[in-house]
C-alpha positions in Angstrom: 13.4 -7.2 -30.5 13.2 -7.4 -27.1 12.9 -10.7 -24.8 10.1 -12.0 -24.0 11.3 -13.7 -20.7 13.1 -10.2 -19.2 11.9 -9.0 -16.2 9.3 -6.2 -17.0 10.5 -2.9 -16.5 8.8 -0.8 -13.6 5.5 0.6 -13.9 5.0 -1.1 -18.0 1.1 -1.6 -18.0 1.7 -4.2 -20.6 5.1 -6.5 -19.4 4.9 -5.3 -15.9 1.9 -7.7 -15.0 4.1 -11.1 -14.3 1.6 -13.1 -12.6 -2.2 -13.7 -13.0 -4.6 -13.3 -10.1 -8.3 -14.1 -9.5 -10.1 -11.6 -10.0 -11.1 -9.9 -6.8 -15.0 -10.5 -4.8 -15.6 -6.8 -4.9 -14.7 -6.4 -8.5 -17.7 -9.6 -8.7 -20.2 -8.2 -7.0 -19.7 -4.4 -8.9 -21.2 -6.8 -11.8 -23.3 -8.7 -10.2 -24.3 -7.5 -6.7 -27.6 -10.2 -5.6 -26.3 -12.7 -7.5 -22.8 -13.0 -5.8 -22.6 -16.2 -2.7 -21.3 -13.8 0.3 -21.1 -17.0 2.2 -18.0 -19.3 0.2 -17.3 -16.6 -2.4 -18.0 -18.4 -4.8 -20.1 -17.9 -8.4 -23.9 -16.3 -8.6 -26.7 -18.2 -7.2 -29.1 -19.3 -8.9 -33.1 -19.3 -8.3 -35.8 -20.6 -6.1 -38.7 -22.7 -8.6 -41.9 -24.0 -7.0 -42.4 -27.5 -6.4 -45.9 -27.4 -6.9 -45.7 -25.0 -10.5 -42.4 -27.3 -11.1 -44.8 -30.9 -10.8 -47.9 -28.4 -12.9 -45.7 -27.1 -15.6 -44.4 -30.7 -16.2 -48.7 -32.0 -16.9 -49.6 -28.9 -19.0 -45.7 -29.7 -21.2 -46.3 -33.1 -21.3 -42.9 -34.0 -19.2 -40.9 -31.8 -21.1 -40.8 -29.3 -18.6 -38.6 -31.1 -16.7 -35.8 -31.5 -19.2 -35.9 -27.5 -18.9 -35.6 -28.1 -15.2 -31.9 -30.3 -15.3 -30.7 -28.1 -17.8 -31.4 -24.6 -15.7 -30.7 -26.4 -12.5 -27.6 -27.7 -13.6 -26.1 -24.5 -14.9 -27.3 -22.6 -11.8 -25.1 -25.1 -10.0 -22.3 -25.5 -12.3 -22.2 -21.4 -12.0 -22.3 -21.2 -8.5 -19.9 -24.1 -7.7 -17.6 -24.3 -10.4 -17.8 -28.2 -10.4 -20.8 -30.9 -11.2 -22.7 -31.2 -15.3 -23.2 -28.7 -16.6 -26.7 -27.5 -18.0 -25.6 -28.8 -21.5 -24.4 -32.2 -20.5 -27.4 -32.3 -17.9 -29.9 -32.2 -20.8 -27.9 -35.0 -23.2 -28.4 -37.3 -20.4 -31.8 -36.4 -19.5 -32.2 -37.0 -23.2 -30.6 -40.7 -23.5 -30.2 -42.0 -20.4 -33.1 -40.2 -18.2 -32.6 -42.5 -15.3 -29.4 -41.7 -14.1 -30.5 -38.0 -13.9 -32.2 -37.8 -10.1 -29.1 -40.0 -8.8 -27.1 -37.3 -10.2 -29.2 -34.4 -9.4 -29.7 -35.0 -5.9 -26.2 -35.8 -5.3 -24.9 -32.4 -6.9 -27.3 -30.7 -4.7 -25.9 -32.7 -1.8 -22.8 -31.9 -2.3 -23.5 -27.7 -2.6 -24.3 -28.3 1.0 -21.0 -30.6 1.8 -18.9 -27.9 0.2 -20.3 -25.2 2.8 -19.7 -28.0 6.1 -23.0 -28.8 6.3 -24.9 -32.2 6.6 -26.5 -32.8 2.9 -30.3 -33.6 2.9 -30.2 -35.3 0.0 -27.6 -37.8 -2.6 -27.8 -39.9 -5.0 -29.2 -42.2 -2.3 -32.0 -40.3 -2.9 -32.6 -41.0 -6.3 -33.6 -44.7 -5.2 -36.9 -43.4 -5.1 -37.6 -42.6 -8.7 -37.8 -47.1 -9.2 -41.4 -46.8 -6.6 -44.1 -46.1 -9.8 -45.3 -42.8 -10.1 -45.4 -41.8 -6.3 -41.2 -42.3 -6.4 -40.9 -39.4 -8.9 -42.7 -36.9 -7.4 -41.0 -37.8 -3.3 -37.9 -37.5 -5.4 -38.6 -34.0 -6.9 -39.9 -32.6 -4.2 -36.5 -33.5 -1.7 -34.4 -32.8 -4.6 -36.3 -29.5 -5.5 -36.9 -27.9 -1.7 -33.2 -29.3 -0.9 -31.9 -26.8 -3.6 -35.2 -23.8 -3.2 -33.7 -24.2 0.6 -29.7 -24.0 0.2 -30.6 -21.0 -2.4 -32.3 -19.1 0.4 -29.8 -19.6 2.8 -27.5 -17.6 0.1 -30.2 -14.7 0.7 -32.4 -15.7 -2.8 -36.2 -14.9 -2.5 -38.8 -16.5 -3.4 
């Protein structure tokens, strides 16, 4: 039997691999060439969605469209940034407790642009305006929105 805590021989393809390292940007981008941030090297980016077919999609579904919204928006950022909600979790508490969701989604796109030095143009400050009727919600969606459709394109994403 041999021991599992010897030093690999020379040249073993199996035993002779002693520490693990990320896996390289180039190897990244051979999968995955538009979709990899050049900028931070960081995860794929994710995509640019229309205010204005955002706020329509949301009347013709009845406000289910926007559950659809967290949860892609979410994972696009969770992908890209390897920290924040999570598609999945997004969408539970979109679910349950809806009004924590633009406090959190504004500050998770603030803090994409914090990561990269930059000054964030929205936070959860921002989600203060969801509690003016009506008017609050859509001010709110579109900073939150055109914050994130504007960091995307900076990464290079078109429209």
């Amino acid at each position: 039997m041999t021991d599992p805590y010897a030093t690999p021989a020379e040249g073993d393809p199996v035993r002779g691999m002693t520490t693990l390292s990320p896996t390289p940007a180039a190897a990244y981008q051979a999968t995955s060439p538009a979709r990899f941030d050049q900028l931070s090297g960081i995860g794929p980016v994710g995509r640019i969605r229309g205010t204005g077919s955002s706020v329509l999609l949301t009347i013709v579904t009845i406000g289910i469209y926007p559950l659809v919204w967290y949860f892609k928006v979410h994972s696009e950022m969770k992908a890209h940034s390897r920290s924040g909600l999570g598609g999945g979790l997004a969408l539970v508490l979109a679910l349950f407790v809806g009004i924590v969701m633009p406090f959190m989604t504004a500050d998770e796109v603030g803090r994409l642009y914090e990561r990269r030095g930059q000054q964030p143009p929205v936070s959860a400050v921002t989600g203060l305006w969801v509690l003016l009727p009506l008017v609050g919600s859509i001010v709110w969606f579109v900073k939150t929105n055109g914050a994130l459709n504007t960091y995307w394109r900076s990464l290079g994403v078109q429209d």
